[in-house]
C-alpha positions as CSV (number, residue, x, y, z in Angstrom):
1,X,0.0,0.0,0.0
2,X,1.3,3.5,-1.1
3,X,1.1,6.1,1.0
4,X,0.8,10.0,-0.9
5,X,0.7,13.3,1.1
6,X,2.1,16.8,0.4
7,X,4.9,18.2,2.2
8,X,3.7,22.0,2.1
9,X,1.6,24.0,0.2
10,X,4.2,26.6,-1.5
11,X,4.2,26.4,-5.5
12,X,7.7,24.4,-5.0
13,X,6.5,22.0,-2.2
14,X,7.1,17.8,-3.4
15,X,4.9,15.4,-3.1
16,X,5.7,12.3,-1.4
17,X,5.1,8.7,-2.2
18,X,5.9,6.6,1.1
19,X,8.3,10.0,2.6
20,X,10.2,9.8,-0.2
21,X,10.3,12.9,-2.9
22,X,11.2,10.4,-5.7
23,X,8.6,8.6,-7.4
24,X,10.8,7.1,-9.9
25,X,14.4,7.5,-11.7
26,X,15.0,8.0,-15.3
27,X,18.2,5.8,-16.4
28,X,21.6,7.9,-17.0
29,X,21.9,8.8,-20.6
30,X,18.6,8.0,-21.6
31,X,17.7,11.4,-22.7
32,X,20.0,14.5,-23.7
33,X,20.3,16.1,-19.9
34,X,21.1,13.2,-17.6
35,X,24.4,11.4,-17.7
36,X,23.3,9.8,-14.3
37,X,20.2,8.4,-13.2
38,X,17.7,11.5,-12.4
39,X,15.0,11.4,-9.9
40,X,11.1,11.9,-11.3
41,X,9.6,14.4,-9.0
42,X,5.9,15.4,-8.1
43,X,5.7,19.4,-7.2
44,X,2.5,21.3,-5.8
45,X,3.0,23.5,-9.2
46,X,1.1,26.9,-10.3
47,X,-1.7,26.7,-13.3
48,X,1.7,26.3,-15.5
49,X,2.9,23.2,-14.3
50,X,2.5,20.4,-11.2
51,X,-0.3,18.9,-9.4
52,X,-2.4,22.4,-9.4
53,X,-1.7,22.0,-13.4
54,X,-3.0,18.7,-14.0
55,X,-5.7,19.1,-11.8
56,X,-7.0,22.7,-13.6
57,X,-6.3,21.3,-17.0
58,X,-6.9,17.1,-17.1
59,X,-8.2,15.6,-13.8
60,X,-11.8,14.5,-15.7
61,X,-10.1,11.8,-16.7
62,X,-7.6,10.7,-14.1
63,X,-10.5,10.6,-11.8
64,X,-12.2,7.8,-14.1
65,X,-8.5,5.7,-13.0
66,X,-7.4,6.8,-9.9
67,X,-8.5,9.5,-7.1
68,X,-5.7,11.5,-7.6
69,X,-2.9,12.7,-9.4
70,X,-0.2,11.8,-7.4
71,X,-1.6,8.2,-7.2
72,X,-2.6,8.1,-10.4
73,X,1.1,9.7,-11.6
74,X,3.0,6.7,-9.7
75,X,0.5,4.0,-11.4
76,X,1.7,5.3,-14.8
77,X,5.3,5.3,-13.4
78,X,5.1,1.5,-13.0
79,X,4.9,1.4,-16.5
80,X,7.6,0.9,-19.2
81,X,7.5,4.2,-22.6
82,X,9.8,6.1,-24.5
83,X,11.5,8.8,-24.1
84,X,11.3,11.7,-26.7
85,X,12.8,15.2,-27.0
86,X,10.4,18.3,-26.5
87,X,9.9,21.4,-28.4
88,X,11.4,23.3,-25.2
89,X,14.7,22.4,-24.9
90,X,14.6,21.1,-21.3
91,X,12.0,19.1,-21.0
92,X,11.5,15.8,-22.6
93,X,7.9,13.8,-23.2
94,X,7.7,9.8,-22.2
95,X,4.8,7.9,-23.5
96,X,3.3,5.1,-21.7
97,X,1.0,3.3,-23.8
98,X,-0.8,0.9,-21.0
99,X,-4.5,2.2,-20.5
100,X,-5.2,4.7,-20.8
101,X,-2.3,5.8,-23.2
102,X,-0.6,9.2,-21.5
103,X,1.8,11.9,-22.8
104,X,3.9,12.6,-19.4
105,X,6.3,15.8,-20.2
106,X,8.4,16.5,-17.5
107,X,11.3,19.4,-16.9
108,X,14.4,18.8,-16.0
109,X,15.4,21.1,-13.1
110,X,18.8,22.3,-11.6
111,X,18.5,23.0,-7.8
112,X,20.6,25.1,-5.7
113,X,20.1,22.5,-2.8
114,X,18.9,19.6,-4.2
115,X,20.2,17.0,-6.8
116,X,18.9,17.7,-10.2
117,X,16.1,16.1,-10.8
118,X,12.9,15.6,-13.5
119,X,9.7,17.9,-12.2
120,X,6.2,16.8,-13.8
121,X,5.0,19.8,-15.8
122,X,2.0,17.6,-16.8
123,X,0.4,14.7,-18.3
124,X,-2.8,14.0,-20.3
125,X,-4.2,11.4,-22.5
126,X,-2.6,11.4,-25.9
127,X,-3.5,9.1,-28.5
128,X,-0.7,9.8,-31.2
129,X,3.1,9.5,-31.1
130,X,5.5,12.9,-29.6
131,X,6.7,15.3,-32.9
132,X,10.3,14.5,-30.6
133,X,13.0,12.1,-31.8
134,X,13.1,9.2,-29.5
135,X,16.4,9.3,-27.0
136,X,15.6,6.1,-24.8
137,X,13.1,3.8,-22.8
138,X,11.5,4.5,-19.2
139,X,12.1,1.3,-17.6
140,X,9.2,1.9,-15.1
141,X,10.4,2.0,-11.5
């Protein structure tokens, strides 16, 4: 059993999957900005990006799968895709084709205190392939 609570309530605040900020890792070299194996990270967010995001913007269908996002995020996580590049130069999309299918487009983000890590900017259901040129393969966690 999986345990999902927020540790604050400021845009930047994680959210944790049994006390721990990292609900997965992407492999080392698997996509242009991580040599090392990066951390996938859940952040309370603004209407741009994050849980307050996803909710605004695609939580009518989440809700038909899980109760919510962050629960619903680390189900998807179990879950083997590839990785493409983005438009934006650093972010990258993975796709993870197990219902429902899901476009998960995360931001890879240098921290002052922190390791870098991978922030979830957001995720929705997406029935085509990412415009990006594939770099790797999620693994799952």
């Amino acid at each position: 059993m999986y345990r999902f609570e927020c540790e604050g309530s400021k845009w930047d605040s994680f959210w944790l999957v049994n006390g721990s900020i990292d609900f997965s890792i992407i492999q080392g070299g698997s996509t242009p900005h991580n040599e090392n194996d990066t951390p996938v990270r859940l952040q309370v967010g603004h209407m741009g990006m994050g849980v307050k995001h996803i909710e605004n913007k695609h939580s009518h269908w989440i809700k038909k799968h899980k109760p919510t996002v962050p629960e619903f995020l680390h189900f998807k996580l179990g879950q083997k895709g590839g990785i493409y590049t983005s438009n934006h130069p650093e972010r990258i999309e993975i796709t993870l084709h197990t219902h429902p299918r899901l476009l998960l487009v995360l931001g890879y983000t240098t921290h002052h205190t922190l390791e870098n890590f991978f922030t979830v900017i957001t995720m929705f259901y997406h029935k085509k392939s990412p415009q990006g040129r594939l770099t790797g393969f999620y693994l799952g966690f």
